[in-house]
GUGUMAR-483514 format. One line per field, with one value per residue: x, y, z of N, C-alpha, C in turn. Coordinates in steps of 0.02 Angstrom, whole numbers, plus 50000, padded with zeros to 5 digits. Layout:
GUGUMAR-483514
nX	X;...
nY	Y;...
nZ	Z;...
caX	X;...
caY	Y;...
caZ	Z;...
cX	X;...
cY	Y;...
cZ	Z;...
//
This chain:
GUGUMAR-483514
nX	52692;52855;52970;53150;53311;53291;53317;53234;53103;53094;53003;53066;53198;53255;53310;53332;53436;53315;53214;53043;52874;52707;52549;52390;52341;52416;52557;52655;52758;52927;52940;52779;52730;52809;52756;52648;52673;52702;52759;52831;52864;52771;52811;52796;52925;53017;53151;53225;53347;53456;53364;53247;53140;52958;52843;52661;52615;52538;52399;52347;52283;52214;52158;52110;52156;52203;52133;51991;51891;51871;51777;51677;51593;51548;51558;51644;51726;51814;51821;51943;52023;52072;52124;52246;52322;52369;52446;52546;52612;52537;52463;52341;52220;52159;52058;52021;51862;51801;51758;51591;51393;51285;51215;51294;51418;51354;51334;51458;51498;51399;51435;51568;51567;51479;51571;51674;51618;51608;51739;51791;51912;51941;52117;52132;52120;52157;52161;52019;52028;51963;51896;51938;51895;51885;51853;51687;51708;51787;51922;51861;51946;52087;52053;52118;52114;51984;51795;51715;51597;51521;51569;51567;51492;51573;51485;51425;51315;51295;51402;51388;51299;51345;51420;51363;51297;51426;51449;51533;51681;51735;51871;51977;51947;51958;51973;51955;52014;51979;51854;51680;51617;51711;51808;51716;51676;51795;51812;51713;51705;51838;51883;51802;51849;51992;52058;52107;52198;52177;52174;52169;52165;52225;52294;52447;52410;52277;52268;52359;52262;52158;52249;52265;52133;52117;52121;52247;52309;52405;52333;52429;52543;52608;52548;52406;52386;52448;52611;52770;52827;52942;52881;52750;52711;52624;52531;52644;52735;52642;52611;52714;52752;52655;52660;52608;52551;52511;52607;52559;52636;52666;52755;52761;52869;52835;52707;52806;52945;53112;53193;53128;53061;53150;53177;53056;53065;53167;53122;53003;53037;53074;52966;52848;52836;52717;52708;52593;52509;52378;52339;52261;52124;52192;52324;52447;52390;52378;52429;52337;52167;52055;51955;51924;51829;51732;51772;51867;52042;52204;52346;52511;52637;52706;52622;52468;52332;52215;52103;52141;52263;52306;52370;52331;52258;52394;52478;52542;52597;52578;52703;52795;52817;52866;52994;53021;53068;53159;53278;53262;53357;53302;53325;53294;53230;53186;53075;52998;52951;52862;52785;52702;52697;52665;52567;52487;52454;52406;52288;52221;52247;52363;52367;52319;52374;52524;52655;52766;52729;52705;52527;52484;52391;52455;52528;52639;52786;52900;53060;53179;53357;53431;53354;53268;53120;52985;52977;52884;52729;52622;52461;52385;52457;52463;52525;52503;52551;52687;52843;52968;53138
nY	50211;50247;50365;50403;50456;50595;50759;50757;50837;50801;50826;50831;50826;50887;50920;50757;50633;50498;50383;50379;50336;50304;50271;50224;50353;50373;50408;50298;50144;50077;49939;49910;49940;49886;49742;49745;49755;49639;49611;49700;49739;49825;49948;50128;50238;50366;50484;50546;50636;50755;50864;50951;50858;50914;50947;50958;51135;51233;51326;51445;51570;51672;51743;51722;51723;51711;51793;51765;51770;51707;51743;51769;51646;51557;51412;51417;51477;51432;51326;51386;51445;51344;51282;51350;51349;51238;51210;51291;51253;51222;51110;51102;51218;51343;51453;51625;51719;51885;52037;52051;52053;51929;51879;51859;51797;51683;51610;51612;51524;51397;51367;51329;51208;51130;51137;51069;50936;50916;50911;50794;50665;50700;50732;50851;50966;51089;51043;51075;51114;51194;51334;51493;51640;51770;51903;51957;52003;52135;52267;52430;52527;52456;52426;52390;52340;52301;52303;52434;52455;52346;52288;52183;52197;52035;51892;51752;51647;51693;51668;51536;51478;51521;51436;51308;51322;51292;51168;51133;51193;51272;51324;51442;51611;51761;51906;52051;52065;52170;52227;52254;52111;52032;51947;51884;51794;51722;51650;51566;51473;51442;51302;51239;51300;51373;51513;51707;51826;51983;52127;52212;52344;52310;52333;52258;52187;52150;52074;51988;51930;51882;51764;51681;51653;51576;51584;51557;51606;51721;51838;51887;51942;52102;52173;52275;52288;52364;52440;52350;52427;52497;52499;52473;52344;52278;52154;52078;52078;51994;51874;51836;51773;51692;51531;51444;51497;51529;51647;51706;51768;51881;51849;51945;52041;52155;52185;52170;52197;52113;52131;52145;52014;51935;51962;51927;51767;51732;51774;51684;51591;51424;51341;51386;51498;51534;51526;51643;51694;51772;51818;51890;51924;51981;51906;51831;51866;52026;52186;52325;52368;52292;52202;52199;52120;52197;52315;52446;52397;52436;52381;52353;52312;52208;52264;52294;52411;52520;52647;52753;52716;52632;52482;52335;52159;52042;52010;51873;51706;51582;51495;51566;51677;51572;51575;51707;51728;51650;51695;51809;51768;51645;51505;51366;51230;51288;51389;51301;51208;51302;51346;51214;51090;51187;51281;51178;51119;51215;51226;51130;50983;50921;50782;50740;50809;50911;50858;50734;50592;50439;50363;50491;50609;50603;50716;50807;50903;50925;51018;51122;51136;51232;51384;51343;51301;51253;51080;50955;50924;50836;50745;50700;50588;50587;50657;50826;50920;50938;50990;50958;50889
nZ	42731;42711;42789;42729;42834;42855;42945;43105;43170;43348;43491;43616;43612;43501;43326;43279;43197;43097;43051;42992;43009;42942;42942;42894;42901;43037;43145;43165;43238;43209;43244;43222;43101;43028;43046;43001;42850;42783;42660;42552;42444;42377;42444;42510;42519;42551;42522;42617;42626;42680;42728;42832;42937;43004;43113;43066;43046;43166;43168;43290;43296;43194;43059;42911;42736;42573;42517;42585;42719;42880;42970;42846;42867;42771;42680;42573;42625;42710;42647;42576;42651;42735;42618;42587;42690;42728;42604;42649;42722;42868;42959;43041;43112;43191;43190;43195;43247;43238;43328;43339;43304;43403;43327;43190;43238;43294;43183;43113;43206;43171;43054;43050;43115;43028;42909;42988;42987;42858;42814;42876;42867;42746;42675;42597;42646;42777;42952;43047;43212;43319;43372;43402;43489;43463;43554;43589;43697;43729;43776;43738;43741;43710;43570;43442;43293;43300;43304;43365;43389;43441;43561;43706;43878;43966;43954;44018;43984;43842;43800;43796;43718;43584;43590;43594;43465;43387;43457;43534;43476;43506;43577;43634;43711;43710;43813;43898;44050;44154;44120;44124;44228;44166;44265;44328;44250;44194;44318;44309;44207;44151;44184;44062;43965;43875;43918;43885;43900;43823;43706;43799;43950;44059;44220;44316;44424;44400;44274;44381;44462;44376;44276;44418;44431;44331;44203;44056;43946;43824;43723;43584;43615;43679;43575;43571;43740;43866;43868;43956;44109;44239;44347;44338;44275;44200;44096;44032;44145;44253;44158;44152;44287;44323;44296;44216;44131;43931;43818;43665;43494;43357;43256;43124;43072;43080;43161;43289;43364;43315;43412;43547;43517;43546;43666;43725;43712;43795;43887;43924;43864;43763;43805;43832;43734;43604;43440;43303;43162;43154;43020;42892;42782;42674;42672;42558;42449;42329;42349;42407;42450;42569;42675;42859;42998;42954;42941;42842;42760;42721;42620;42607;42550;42687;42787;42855;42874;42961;42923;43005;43021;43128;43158;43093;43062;43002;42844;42847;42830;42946;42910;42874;42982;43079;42996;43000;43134;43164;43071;43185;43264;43353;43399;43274;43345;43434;43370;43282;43385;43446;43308;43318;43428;43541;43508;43491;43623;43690;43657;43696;43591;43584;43589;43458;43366;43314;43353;43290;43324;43389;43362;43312;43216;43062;43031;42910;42874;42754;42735;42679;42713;42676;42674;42729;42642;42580;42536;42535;42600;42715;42743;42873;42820;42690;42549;42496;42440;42345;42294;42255;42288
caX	52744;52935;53006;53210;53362;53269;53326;53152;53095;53058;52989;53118;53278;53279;53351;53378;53423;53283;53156;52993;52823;52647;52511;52323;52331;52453;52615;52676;52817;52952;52898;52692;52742;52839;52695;52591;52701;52764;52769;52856;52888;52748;52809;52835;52985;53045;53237;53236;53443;53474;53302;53206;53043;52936;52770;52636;52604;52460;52394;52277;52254;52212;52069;52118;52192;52187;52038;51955;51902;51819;51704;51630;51542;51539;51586;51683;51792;51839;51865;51991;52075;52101;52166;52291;52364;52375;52480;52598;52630;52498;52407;52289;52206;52087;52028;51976;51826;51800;51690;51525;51356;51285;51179;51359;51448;51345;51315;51540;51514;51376;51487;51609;51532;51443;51646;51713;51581;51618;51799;51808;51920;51994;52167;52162;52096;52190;52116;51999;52045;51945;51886;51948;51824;51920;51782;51680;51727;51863;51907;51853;52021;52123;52028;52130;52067;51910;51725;51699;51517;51498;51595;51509;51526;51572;51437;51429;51254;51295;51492;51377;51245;51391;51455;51312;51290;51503;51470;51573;51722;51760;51936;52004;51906;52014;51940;51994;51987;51970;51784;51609;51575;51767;51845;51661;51673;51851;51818;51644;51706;51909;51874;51794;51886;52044;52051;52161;52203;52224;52122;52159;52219;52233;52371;52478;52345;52212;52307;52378;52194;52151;52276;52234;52077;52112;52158;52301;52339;52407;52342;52472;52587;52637;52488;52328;52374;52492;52665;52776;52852;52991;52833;52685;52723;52563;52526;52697;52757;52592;52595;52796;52755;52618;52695;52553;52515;52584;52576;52589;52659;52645;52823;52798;52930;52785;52695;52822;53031;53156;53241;53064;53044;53213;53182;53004;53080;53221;53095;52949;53088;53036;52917;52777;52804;52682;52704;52549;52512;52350;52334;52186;52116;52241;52396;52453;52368;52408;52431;52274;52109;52030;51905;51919;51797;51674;51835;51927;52113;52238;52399;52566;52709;52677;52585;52396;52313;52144;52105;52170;52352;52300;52400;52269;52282;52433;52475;52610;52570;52630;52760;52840;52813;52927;53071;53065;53064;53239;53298;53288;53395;53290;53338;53259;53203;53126;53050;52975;52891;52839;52744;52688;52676;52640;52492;52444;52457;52374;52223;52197;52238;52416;52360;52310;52429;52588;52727;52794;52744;52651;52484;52462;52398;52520;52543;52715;52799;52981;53090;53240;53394;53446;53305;53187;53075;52944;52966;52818;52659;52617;52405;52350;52514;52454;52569;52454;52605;52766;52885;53030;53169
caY	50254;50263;50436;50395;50491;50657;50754;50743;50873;50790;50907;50864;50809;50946;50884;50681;50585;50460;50377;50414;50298;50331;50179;50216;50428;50406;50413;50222;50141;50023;49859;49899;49943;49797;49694;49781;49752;49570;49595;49769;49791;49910;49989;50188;50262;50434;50469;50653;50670;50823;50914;50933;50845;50949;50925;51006;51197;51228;51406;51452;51641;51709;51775;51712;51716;51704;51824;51726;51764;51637;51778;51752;51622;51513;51338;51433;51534;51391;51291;51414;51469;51275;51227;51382;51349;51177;51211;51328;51196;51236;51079;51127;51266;51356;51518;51671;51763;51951;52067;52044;52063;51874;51829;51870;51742;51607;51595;51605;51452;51351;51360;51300;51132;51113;51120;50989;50855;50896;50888;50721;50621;50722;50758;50903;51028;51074;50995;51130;51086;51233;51393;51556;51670;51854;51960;52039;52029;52166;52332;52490;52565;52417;52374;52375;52348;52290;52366;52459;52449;52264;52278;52203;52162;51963;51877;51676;51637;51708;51611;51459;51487;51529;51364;51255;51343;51292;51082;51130;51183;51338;51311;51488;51644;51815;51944;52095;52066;52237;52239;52211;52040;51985;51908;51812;51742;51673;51615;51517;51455;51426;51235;51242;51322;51416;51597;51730;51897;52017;52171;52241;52419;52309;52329;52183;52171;52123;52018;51932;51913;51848;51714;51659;51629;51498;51619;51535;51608;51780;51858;51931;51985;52161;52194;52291;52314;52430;52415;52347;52461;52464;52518;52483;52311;52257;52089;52038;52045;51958;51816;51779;51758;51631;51500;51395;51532;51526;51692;51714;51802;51911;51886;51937;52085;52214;52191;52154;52221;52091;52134;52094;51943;51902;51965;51884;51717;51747;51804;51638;51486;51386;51287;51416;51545;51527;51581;51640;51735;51833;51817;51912;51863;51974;51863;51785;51917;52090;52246;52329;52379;52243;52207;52140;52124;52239;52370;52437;52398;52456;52336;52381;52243;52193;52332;52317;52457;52527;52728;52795;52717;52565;52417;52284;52082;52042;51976;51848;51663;51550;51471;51633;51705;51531;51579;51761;51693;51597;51761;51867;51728;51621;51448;51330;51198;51319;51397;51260;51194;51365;51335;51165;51091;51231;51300;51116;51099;51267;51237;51038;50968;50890;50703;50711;50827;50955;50817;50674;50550;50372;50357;50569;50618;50599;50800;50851;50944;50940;51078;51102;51168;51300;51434;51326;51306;51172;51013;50918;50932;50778;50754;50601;50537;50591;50712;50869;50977;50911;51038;50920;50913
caZ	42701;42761;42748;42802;42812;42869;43024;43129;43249;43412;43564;43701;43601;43459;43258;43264;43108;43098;42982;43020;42975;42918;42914;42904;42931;43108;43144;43196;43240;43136;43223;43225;43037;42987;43074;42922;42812;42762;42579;42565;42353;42359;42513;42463;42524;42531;42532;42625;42666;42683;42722;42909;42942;43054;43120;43033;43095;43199;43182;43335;43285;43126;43023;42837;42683;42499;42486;42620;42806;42942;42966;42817;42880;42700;42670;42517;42644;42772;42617;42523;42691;42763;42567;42578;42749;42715;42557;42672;42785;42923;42948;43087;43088;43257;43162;43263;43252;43257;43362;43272;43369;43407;43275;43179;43280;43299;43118;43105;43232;43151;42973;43047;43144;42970;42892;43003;42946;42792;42809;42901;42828;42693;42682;42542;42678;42847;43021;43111;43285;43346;43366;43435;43485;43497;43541;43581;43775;43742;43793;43692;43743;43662;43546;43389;43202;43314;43278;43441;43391;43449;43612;43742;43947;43964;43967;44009;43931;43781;43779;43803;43652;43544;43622;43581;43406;43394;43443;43571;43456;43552;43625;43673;43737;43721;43858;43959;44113;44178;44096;44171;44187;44154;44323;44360;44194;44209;44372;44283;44135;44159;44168;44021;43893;43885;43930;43848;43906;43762;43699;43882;43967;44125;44244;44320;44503;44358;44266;44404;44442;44291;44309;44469;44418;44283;44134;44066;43888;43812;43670;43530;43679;43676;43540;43604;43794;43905;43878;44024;44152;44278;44409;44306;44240;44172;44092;44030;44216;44286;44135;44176;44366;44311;44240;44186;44055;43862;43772;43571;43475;43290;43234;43045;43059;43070;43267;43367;43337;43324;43494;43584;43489;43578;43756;43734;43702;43844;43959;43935;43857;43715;43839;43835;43695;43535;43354;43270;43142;43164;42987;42876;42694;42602;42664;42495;42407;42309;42383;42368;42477;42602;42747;42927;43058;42904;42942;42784;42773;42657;42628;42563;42585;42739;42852;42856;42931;42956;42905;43053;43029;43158;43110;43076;43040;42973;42808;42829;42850;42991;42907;42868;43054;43097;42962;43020;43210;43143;43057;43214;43308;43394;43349;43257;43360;43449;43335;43279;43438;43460;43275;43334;43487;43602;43495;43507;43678;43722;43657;43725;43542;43583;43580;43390;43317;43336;43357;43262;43400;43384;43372;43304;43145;43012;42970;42933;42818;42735;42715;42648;42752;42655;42671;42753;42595;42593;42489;42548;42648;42730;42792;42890;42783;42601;42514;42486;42419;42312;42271;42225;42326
cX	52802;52985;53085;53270;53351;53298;53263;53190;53049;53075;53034;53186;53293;53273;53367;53348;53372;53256;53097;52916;52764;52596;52454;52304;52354;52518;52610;52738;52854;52923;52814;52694;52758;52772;52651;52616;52758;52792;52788;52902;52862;52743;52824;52885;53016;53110;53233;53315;53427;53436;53284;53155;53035;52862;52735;52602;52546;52446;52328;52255;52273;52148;52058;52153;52165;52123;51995;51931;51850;51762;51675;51579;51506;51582;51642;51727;51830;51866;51945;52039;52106;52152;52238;52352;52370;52451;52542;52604;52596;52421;52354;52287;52133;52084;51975;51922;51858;51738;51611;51478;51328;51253;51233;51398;51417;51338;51397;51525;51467;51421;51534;51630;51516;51533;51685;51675;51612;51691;51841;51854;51955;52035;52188;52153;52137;52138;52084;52007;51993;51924;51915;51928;51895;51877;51732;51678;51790;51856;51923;51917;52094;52098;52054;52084;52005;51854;51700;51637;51487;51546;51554;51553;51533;51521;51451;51381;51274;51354;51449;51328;51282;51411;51421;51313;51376;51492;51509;51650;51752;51817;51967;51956;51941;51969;51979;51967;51961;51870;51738;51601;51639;51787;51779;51666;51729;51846;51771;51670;51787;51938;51835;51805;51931;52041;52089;52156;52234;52156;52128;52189;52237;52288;52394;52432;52301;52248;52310;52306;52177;52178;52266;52174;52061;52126;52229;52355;52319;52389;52390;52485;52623;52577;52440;52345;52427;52543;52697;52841;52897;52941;52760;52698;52685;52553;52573;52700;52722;52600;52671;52784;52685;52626;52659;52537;52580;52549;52600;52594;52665;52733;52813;52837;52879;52742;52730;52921;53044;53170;53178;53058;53097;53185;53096;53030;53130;53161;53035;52987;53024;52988;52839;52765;52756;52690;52617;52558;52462;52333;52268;52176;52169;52301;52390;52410;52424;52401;52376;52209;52060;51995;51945;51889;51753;51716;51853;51999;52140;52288;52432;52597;52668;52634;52509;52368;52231;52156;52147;52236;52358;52332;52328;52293;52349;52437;52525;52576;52620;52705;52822;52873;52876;52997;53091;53088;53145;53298;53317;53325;53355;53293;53292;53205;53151;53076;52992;52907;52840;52778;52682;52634;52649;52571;52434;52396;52407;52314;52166;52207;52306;52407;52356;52372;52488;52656;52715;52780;52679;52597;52433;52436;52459;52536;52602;52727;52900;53015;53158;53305;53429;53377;53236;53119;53043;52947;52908;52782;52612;52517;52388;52400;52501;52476;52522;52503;52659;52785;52953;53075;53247
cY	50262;50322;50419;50456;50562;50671;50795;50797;50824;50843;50905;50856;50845;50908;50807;50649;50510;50430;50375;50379;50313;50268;50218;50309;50448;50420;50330;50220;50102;49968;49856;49903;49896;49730;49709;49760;49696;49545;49669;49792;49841;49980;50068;50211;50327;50457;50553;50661;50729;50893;50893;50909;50878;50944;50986;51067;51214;51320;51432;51541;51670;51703;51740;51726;51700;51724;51783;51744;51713;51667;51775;51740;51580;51468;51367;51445;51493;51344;51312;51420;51412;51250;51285;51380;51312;51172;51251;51289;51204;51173;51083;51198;51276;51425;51567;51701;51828;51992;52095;52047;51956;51844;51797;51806;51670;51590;51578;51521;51369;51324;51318;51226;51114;51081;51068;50937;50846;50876;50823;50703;50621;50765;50841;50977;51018;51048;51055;51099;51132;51295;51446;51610;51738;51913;51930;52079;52076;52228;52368;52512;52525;52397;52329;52398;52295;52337;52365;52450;52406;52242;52257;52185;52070;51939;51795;51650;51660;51674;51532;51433;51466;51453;51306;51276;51301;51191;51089;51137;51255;51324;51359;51542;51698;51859;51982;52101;52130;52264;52200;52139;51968;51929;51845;51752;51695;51622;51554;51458;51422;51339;51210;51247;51375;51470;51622;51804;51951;52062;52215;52310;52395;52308;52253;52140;52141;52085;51966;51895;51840;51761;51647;51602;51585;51551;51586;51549;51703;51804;51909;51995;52028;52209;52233;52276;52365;52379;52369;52416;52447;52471;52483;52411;52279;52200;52038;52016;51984;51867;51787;51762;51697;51592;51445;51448;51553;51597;51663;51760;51820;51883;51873;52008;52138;52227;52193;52171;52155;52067;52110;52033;51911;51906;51950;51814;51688;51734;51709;51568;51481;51330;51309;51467;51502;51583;51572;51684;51804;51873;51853;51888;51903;51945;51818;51812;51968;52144;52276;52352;52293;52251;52157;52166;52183;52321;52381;52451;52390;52409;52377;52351;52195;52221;52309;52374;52508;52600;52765;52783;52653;52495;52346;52207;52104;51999;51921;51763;51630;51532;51513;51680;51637;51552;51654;51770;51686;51661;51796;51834;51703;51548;51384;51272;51236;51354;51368;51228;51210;51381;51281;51121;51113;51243;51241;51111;51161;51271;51146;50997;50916;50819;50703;50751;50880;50933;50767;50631;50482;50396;50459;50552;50628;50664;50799;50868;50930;50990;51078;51143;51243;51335;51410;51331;51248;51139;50989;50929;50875;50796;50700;50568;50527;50665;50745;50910;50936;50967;51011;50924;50969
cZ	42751;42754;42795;42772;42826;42930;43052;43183;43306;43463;43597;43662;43529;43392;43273;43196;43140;43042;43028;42975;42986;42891;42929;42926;42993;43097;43180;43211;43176;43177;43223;43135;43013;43031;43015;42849;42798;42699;42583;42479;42348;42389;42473;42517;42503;42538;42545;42651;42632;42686;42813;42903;43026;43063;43085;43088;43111;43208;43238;43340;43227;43103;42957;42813;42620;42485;42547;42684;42838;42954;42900;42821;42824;42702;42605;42567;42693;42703;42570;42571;42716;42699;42575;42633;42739;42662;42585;42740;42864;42922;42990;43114;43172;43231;43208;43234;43265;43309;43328;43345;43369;43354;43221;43192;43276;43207;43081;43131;43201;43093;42974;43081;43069;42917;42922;42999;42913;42764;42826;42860;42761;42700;42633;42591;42747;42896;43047;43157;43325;43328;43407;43446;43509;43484;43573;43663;43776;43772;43747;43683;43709;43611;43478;43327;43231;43300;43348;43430;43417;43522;43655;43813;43935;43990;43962;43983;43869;43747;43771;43752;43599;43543;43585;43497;43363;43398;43484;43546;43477;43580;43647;43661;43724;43731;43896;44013;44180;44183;44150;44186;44193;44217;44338;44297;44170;44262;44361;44250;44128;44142;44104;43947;43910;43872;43928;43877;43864;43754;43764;43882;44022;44154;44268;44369;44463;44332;44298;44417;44404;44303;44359;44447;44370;44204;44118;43967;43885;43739;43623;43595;43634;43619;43571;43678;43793;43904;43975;44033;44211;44337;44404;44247;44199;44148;44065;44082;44222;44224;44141;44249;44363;44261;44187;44112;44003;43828;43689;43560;43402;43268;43135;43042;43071;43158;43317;43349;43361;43402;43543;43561;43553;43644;43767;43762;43767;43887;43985;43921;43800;43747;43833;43784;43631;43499;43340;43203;43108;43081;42950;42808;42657;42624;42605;42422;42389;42365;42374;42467;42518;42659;42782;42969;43039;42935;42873;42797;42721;42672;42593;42601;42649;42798;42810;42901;42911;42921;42939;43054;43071;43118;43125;43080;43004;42900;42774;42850;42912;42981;42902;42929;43094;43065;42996;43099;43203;43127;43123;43268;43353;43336;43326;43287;43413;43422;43299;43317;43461;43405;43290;43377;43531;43585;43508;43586;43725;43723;43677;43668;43536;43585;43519;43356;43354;43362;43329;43315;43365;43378;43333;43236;43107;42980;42991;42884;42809;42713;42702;42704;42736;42636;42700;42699;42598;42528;42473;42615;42653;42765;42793;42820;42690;42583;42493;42448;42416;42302;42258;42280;42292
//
């Protein structure tokens, strides 16, 4: 397939008009293509002037959607939440856990080893790339729309059960480092799998810590810890003075103001921030009564929030968290990358997908320039979503 006339997001050089080819579920070039192709009537051909192609969006924190959560723990709920992100232009997908006790967990992680068999190979469902374990190494005092009941100290036998139960599809950890257990278990495990500091009350000395010690990702910065301070700078400071670490970020208009979005983006560059969107099952739902993490949460518009008033999961999907990204002036191509690439790259996943590049899976998506609305939804190079242009 030859999609031409589109203007392509590539990572270092922004918008270029290109055409852009698809042989066998990769991305190729034109002469490995025309090597494929010496009879070319039944070639297909897509004529995108006047729309962006963008790699497909990689969401590495969220719970669900469409009635659905990962906790579940059902081949129904990985299949409804992978076909719904998929259809909103999010072709890979690392779905977090909640703070559940272990039997809980491993039973989230077997489901979802059992789900990428079964998904091999077919394009109608997004790519799990991973897992995101958030929980239940947190702190009581941050804990959020977490179930303090299931808090525990960090424990590395039990990350490594989970692990084995998982196939090894565990790719980020989110832990406060402040807690029992935390700093030995960064310092263990760091080479292993990527470690997230979020859920915390810790100051910047822990943090930097943290850091140090091979921590190299932020959870839903500014979310669930201690603000920063002109004295008391806490893990903003500590994760801008270590530059190896990428935080993310909520931006559906509801976690995080505008003006932070900005002096986030200012403060880290489009090299290291990440969009997420921290997503729960009623995104793409009614307004109405819902669970997370066996919590109840009320919705209205966009605010989820537990009994107490706690803002909860959010209910906005990625692609939306990119347009309102665009909205509060941060520009597109970053924006983008920031959907993309980075999440790719954060969680070890950047060889198969999150850029238009040779040899990747073929996810991308077309959108249109006015309003950024999606056309088409490209997987391993089979249109999953038309919407005309």
């Amino acid at each position: 397939m030859k999609i031409k006339n589109a203007s392509v997001f590539c990572v270092e050089q922004g918008f270029v008009e290109k055409d852009v080819y698809m042989e066998n579920g990769q991305f190729t070039d034109e002469a490995r293509y025309g090597c494929t192709h010496e009879d070319r009537d039944g070639e297909q051909v897509i004529d995108a002037g006047g729309l962006y192609l963008i790699p497909g969006l990689v969401d590495i924190h969220f719970h669900g959607c469409a009635g659905a959560d990962f906790s579940d723990g059902t081949p129904e709920a990985l299949r409804t939440i992978s076909a719904c992100q998929l259809a909103n232009g999010v072709t890979s997908i690392c779905p977090a856990t909640m703070t559940f006790p272990e039997e809980t967990l491993e039973a989230i992680c077997e489901n979802a080893f059992e789900y990428l068999a079964e998904s091999e190979g077919l394009p109608a469902w997004a790519a799990l790339r991973g897992i995101h374990l958030e929980g239940p190494f947190i702190a009581a005092e941050k804990q959020g729309a977490q179930n303090p009941q299931y808090i525990q100290a960090a424990d590395t036998a039990l990350y490594r059960r989970l692990q084995n139960a998982a196939h090894g599809l565990i790719r980020l950890v989110t832990l406060a480092p402040e807690t029992p257990g935390a700093e030995a278990f960064i310092r263990e495990l760091h080479g292993e799998v990527h470690l997230s500091i979020g859920h915390t009350a810790c100051d910047y000395a822990c943090a930097k810590r943290a850091f140090e010690s091979g921590a190299d990702h932020v959870t839903h910065l500014f979310n669930a810890m201690k603000g920063f301070g002109h004295r008391a700078p806490g893990v903003l400071a500590a994760a801008f003075d270590a530059k190896h670490v990428m935080p993310e970020l909520i931006c559906d208009g509801v976690h995080v103001d505008a003006a932070a979005v900005r002096v986030a983006f200012q403060i880290f560059g489009g090299e290291r921030m990440i969009l997420v969107s921290d997503s729960m099952r009623a995104a793409g739902m009614a307004d109405g009564d819902y669970t997370l993490g066996g919590q109840q949460v009320h919705v209205e518009g966009k605010l989820a929030t537990l009994a107490d008033g706690t803002i909860a999961g959010a209910v906005t999907n990625l692609m939306d968290c990119l347009r309102t990204a665009v909205a509060f002036g941060i520009p597109l191509e970053t924006a983008v990358r920031c959907a993309s690439y980075n999440p790719a790259r954060a969680i070890g996943v950047d060889s198969v997908c999150g850029s238009i590049d040779v040899g990747k899976d073929a996810d991308c998506v077309l959108l249109s320039k006015e309003g950024l609305e999606i056309r088409k939804v490209f997987r391993k190079g089979v249109c999953v979503q038309n919407v005309g242009k």
